[in-house]
N, C-alpha and C positions, 0 to 999 in steps of 0.2 A: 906511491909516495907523494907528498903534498909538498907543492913547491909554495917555501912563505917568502921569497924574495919578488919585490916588483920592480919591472922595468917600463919604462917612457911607454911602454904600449898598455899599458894598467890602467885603462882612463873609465870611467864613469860619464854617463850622459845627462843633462840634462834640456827638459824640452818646457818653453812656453808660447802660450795664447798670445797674440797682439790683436788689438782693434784701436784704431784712431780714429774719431769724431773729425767734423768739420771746421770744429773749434780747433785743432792740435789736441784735444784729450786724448792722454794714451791711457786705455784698457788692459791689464796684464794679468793673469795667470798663469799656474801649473798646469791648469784646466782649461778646456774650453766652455764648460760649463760654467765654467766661474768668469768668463769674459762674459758670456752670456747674460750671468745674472749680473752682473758691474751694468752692462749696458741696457738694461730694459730692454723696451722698447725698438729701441733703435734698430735702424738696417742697417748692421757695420760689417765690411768684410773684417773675418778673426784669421787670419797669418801664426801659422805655429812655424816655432821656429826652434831648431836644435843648437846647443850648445855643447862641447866636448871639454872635458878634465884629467886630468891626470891622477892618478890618485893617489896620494902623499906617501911615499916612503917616510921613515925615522929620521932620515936623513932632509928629504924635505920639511918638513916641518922643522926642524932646529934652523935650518937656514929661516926660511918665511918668522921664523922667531927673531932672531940677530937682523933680521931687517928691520922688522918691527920695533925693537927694543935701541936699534941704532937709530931711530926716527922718532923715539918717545921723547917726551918731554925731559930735561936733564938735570931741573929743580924738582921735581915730583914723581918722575920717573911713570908717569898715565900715558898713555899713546890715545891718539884721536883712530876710535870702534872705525873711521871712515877710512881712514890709511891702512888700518890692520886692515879689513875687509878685500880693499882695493889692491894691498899686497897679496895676500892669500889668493885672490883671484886669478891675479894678471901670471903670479909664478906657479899656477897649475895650469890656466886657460893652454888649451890644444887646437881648436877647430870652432869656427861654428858657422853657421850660412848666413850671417850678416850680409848684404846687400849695399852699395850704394843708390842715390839717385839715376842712376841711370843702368841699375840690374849688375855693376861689376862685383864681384865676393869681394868684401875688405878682410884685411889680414884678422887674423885673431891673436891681435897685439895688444898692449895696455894701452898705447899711445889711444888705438879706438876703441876700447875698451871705456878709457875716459871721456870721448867724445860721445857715449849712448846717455839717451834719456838718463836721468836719476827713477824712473819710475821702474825701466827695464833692469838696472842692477840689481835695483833691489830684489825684484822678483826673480832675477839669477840668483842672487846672493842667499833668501831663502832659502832656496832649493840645495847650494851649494854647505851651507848650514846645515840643512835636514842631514845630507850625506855625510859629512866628516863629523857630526854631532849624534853617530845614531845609536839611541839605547837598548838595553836590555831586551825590554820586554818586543821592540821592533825585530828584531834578531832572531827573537824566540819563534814568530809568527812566519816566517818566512821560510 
C-alpha cells in the first residue's frame, strides 16, 4: 500500500559548488563542473555544500500562500518574487552545513538564511525551484 501522506521527515536535498576569488567573487553551482567553468583558469578551492528541505505538504503550501498574499502589496494585490522566494525557503529550510568564520555550524534559520551571499540564494533557490516546479516529461525519465 502507498502511503501519500508526508510528514517533517519528507525532505529533499539540495547540494552546491562554492569557490571565492580573492576579490570576495563568489562562484556557485549545482555542479562542480560548472564552478569550474565560471572560474577558468583560476586556482580556487570549490567547497560543496548540502542543504536540507522539507517537502511541502497541501497544507504547506496554503500556509507559505497566506504569507505571501498577507505580505503583497494591498493596492495591486503583486507580491515582491524576493519575499515569496525568501518565504518558501526559510518555511521548508531543515538543515544545512553552513559554517561560520570560525568552523561553528549556523542554525538553518531565516534570520541566516538572510545574512548569505545573494549569489548563494539564488543558486539555492534555483535548485529549490527545479524541485517543487518539476514537470512532466522530468517524471517520466526517472
Amino acid at each position: 500500500m502507498q502511503n501519500l501522506f508526508l510528514t517533517e521527515d519528507d525532505t529533499f536535498e539540495v547540494n552546491i559548488y562554492v569557490a571565492i576569488d580573492e576579490n570576495k567573487v563568489i562562484y556557485c553551482d549545482k555542479k562542480r563542473e560548472g564552478v569550474n567553468f565560471l572560474i577558468g583558469d583560476k586556482e580556487l578551492e570549490i567547497q560543496k555544500y548540502s542543504i536540507v528541505f522539507k517537502k511541502p505538504s497541501f497544507g504547506d503550501i496554503v500556509s507559505i500562500t497566506d504569507t505571501i498574499m498577507k505580505n503583497s502589496n494591498s493596492e495591486t494585490g503583486q507580491a515582491n518574487p524576493l519575499s515569496v522566494k525568501l518565504n518558501t525557503m526559510s518555511f521548508l529550510l531543515r538543515d544545512w552545513d553552513f559554517t561560520n568564520n570560525t568552523n561553528v555550524k549556523m542554525p538553518a534559520i531565516r534570520e541566516n538564511l538572510e545574512k548569505l551571499d545573494p549569489i548563494i540564494v539564488a543558486c539555492i533557490g534555483i535548485q529549490v525551484d527545479d524541485f517543487l516546479v518539476k514537470d512532466d516529461s522530468e517524471e517520466k525519465s526517472s
